[in-house]
KOLKE-84631 format. One line per 8 residues: number of its first residue (from 1); for each residue x, y, z of C-alpha. Coordinates in Angstrom, 1 decimal. Example, Ala and Ser with C-alpha at 12.3 -4.5 7.8 and 13.67 -1.06 7.14 Angstrom:
REM residues 2
1) 12.3 -4.5 7.8  13.7 -1.1 7.1
//
This chain:
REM residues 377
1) 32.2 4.6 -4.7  29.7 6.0 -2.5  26.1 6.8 -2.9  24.1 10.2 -1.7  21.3 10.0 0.5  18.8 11.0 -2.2  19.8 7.7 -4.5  19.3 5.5 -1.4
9) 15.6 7.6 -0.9  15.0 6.6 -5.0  15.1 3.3 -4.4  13.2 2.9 -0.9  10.5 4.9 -2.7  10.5 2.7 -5.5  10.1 -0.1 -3.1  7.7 1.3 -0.4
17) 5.3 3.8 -2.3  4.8 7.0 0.2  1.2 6.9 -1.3  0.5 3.9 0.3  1.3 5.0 3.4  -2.1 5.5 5.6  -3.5 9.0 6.0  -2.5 9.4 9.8
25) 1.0 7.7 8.9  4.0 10.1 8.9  6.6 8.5 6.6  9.9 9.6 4.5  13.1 11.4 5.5  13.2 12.7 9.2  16.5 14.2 9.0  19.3 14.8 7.1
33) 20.3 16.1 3.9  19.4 14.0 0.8  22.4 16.1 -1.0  25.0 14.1 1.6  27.0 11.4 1.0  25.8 8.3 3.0  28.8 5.9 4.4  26.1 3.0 5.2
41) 22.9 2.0 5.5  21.3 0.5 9.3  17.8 -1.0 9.5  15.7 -1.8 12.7  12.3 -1.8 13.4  12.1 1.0 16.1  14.9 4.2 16.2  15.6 3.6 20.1
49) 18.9 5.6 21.6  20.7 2.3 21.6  20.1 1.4 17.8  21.0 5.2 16.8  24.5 4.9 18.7  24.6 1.7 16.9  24.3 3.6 13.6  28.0 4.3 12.1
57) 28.8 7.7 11.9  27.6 9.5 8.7  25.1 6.8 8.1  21.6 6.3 7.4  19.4 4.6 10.2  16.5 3.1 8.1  13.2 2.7 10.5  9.7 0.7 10.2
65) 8.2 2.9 13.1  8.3 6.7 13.0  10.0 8.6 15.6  7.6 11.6 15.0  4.4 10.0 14.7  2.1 12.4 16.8  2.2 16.5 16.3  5.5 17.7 18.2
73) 5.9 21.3 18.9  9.7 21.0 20.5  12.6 18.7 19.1  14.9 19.9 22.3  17.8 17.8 23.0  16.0 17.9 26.8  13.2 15.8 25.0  13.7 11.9 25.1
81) 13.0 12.2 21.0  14.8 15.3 20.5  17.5 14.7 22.4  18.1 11.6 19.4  17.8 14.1 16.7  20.4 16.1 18.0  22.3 13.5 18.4  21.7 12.0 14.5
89) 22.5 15.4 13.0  25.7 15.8 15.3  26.8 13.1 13.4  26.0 13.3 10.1  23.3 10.6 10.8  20.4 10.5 9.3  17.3 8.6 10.0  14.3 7.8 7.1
97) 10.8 5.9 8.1  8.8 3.3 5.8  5.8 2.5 7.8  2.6 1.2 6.4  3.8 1.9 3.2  6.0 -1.0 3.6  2.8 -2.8 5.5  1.2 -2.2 2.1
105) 3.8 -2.8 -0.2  4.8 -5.8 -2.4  6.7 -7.3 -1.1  6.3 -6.0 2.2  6.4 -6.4 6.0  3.9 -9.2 6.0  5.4 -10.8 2.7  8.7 -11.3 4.8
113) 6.6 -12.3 7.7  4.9 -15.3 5.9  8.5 -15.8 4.4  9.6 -16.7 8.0  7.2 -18.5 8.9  7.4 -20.8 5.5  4.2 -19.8 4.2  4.0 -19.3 -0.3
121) 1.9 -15.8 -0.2  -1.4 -16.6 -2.8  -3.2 -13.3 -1.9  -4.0 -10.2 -0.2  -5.7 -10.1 3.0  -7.1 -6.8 3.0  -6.1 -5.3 -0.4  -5.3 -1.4 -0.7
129) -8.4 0.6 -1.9  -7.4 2.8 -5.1  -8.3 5.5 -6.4  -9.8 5.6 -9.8  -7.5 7.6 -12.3  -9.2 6.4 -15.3  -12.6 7.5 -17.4  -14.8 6.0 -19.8
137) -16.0 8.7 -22.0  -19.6 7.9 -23.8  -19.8 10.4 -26.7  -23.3 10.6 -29.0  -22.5 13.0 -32.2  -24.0 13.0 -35.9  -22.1 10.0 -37.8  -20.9 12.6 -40.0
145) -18.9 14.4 -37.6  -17.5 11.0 -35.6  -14.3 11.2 -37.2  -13.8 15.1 -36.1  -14.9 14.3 -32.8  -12.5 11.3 -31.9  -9.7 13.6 -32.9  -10.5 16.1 -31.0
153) -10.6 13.8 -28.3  -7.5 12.3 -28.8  -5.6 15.5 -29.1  -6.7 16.2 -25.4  -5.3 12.8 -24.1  -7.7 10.6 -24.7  -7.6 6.9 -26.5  -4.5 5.3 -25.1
161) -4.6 1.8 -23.6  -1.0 0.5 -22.7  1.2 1.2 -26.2  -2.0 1.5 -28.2  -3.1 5.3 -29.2  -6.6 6.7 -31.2  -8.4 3.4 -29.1  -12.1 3.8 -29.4
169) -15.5 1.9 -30.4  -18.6 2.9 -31.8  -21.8 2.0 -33.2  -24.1 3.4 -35.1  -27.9 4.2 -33.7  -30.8 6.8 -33.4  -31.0 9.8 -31.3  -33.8 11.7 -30.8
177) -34.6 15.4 -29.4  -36.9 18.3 -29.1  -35.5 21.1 -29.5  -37.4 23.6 -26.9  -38.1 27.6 -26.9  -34.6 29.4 -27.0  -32.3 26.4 -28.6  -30.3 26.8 -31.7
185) -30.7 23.6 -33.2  -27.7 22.6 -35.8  -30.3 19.9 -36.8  -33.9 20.3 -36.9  -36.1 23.2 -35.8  -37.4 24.1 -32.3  -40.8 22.8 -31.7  -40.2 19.3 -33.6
193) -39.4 16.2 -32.5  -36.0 15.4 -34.9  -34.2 11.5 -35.4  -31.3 11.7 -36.3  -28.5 9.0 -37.4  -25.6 9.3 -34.1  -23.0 7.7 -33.7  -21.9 6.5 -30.0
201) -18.5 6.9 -29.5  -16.2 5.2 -26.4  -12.9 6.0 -25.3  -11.0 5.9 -22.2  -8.8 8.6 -20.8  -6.6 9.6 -17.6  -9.5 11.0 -15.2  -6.7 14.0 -14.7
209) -7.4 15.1 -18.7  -11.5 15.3 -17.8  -11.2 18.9 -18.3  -9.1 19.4 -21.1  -11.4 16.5 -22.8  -14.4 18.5 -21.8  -13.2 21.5 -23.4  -12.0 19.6 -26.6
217) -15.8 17.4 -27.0  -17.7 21.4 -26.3  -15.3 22.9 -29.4  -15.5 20.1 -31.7  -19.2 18.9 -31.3  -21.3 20.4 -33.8  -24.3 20.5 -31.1  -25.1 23.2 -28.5
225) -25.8 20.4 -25.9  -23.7 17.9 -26.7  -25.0 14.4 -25.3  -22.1 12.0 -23.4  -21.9 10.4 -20.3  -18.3 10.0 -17.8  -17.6 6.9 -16.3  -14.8 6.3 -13.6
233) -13.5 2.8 -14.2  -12.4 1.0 -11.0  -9.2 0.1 -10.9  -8.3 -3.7 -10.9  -6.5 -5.0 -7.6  -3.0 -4.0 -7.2  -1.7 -6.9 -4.8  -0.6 -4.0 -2.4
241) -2.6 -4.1 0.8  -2.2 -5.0 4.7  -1.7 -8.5 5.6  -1.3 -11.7 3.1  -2.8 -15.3 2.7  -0.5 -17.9 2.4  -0.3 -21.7 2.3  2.0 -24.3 4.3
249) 3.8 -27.0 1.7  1.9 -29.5 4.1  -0.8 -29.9 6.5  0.1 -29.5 10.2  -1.4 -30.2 13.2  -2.1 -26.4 15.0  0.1 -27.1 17.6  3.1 -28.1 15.3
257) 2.0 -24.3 13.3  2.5 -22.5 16.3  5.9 -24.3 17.5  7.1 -23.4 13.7  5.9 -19.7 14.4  8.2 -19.9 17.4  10.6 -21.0 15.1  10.6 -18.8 12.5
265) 10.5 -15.5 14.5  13.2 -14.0 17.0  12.7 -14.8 20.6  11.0 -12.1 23.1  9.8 -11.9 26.2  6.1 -11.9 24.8  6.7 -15.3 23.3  3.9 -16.8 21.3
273) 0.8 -17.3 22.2  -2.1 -19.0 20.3  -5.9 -19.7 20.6  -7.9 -23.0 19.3  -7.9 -26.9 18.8  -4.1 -28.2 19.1  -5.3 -30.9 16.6  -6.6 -28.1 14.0
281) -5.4 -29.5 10.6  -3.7 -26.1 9.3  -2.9 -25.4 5.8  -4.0 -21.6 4.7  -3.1 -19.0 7.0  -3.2 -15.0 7.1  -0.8 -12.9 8.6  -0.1 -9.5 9.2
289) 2.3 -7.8 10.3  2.3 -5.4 13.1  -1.3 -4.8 15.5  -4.2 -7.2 13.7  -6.9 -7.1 15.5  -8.8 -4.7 13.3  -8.6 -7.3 10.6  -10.0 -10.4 12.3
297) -13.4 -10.5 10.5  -11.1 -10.2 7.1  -9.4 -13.0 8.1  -12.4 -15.2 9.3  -13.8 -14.6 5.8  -10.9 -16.0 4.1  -11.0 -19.5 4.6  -7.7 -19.4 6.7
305) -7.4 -22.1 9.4  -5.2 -19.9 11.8  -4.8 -16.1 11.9  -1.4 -15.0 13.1  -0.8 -11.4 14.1  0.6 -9.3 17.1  -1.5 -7.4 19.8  -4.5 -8.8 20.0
313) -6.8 -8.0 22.3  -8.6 -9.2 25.1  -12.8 -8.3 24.0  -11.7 -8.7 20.0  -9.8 -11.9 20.5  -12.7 -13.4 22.7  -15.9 -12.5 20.9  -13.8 -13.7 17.7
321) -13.5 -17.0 19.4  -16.9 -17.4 20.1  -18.1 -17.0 16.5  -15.1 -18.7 14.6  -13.1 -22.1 14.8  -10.2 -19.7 12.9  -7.2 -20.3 15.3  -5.2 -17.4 16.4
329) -1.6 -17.0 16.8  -0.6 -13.8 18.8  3.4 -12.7 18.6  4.9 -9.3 19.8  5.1 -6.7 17.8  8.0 -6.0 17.3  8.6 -9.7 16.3  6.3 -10.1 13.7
337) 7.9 -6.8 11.7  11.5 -8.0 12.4  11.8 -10.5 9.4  10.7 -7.0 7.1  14.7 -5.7 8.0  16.3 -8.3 6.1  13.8 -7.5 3.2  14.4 -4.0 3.4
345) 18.5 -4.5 3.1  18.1 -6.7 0.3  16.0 -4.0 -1.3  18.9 -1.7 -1.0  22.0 -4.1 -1.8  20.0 -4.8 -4.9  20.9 -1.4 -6.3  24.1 -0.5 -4.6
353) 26.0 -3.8 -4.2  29.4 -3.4 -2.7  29.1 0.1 -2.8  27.3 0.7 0.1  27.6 -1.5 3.3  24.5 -2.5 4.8  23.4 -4.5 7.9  20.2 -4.7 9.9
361) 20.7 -4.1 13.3  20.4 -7.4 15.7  19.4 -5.1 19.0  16.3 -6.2 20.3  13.8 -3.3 20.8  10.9 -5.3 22.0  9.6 -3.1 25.0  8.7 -5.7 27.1
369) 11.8 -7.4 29.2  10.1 -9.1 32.1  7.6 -12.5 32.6  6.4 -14.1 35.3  4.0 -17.1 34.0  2.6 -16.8 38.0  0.7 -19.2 40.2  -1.3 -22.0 38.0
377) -3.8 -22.9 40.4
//
């Protein structure tokens, strides 16, 4: 049994959300047919010539990085990129990218990065902003005409919460109004200030239906101006975001944290390098995956011990130093992301089992392949 590119694409979706992906990101299928038959499944952090050849023919080369980040205008086989493209689709190959939708995801790159480095994950480091889909609808109508109001409103989408339909709450006060030169009042007369006995009605609905609700409160209100007031409810956190807090089973010395980070994550040329007291008791750290540096004041507010990331820079690394006694831990790049593979293929054995081989690909494509430590003195 054998599974079609589209099932395998389900799945990663399901796993990596392409709306979490950031706005400049450029994630999803790159080539190849999602009608196709896929013979197995690859995964590496970067789709480098070598890991493509590596990639069986017929199968699917799953990718952290995207090939086709910036704006091309030529995929050419005379092109270093396009010459791979060619040579996926000559194949039968076929190459799909989960980028910061997997940074963002949960579980995601830095969820497999604290699982390397024997961390439990407690939290979020910088959680994803969402957007609010839902509305609070204030409604203020005659008490008499409450009960034709709410159904109005529900008919239009309005009143659900979870399995729970016709939700609402309302109390009983006074409204007052003047009806001016040119109104039809339903209820009193134009010139004179009028009370009247209202009831205020609340219920919540999908911010999408705000029209069709609209529409629905305008026909069933017996008022020309109909008073109510929209609110868009903020969504609660999600536990999707970049980077994660975690916390060791025991306190270690800083210098035993960063020996374990050695440890825990493959060996490269960049090795690991760290910033701060070798004695600094650690027990809460943040990590992320991938570059970090844009989340160091994040991480100094979280009342972490050490911060452990990949390229960090020389000016944001230092002034952080100045400022913070949070301990920094600096891995490559590739490195830190590495640990996400094996996530990823467990992801997709999950759902296919036996029927569809997978492996992560054990090629190092760390760019750097060359250190000299250089003259001490």
């Amino acid at each position: 049994m054998t599974a079609r590119l589209a099932d395998v694409i389900d799945v990663l979706d399901a796993a990596y959300p392409p709306h979490l992906a950031s706005s400049w990101d450029s994630v999803g299928l790159v080539c190849g047919d999602p009608d196709e038959v896929v013979g197995s499944v690859t995964i590496a952090v970067d789709a480098t010539a070598a890991v493509v050849d590596d990639v069986p023919d017929g199968g699917l080369l799953l990718a952290h990085h995207p090939l086709l980040l910036r704006g091309v205008d030529t995929v050419a086989a005379s092109t270093p990129k396009g010459s791979l493209v060619h040579r996926l689709i000559r194949s039968g190959r076929s190459l799909f990218t989960a980028h910061t939708n997997a940074d963002a995801a949960s579980p995601g790159v830095s969820d497999a990065l604290a699982a390397a480095l024997g961390l439990t994950v407690e939290a979020v480091l910088d959680p994803a902003a969402r957007t609010p889909d839902t509305d609070k609808w204030v409604i203020y109508t005659p008490a008499q005409h409450a009960e034709t109001v709410r159904a109005a409103v529900f008919a239009a989408g309005a009143g659900h919460i979870g399995d729970y339909a016709q939700c609402s709450w309302s109390v009983t006060g006074i409204g007052q109004f003047l009806p001016g030169a040119g109104a039809t009042p339903t209820i009193g007369q134009v010139g004179a200030t009028e009370q009247v006995s209202e009831d205020r009605v609340e219920v919540v609905a999908p911010a999408r239906a705000r029209g069709r609700i609209h529409a629905a409160l305008l026909a069933a209100h017996p008022y020309e101006e109909p008073a109510f007031d929209i609110f868009a409810l903020q969504p609660l956190p999600a536990g999707v975001g970049i980077g994660r807090i975690g916390t060791l089973p025991a306190p270690e010395p800083l210098s035993d944290f960063v020996a374990r980070v050695a440890k825990g994550l493959p060996a490269t040329t960049w090795g690991v390098r760290a910033t701060g007291d070798p004695d600094l008791p650690v027990s809460r750290v943040a990590v992320c995956g991938g570059a970090g540096d844009s989340l160091l004041d994040a991480a100094a507010a979280a009342d972490v011990q050490v911060y452990v990331t990949s390229d960090l820079r020389h000016h944001p690394a230092d002034e952080h130093s100045r400022r913070s006694a949070m301990a920094l831990v600096d891995v490559a790049h590739w490195a830190s992301e590495y640990p996400w593979c094996a996530q990823a293929a467990d992801v997709i054995r999950s759902h296919f089992g036996a029927n569809l081989p997978v492996r992560v690909s054990t090629l190092r494509t760390d760019p750097w392949n060359l250190a000299c430590e250089g003259d001490r003195r």
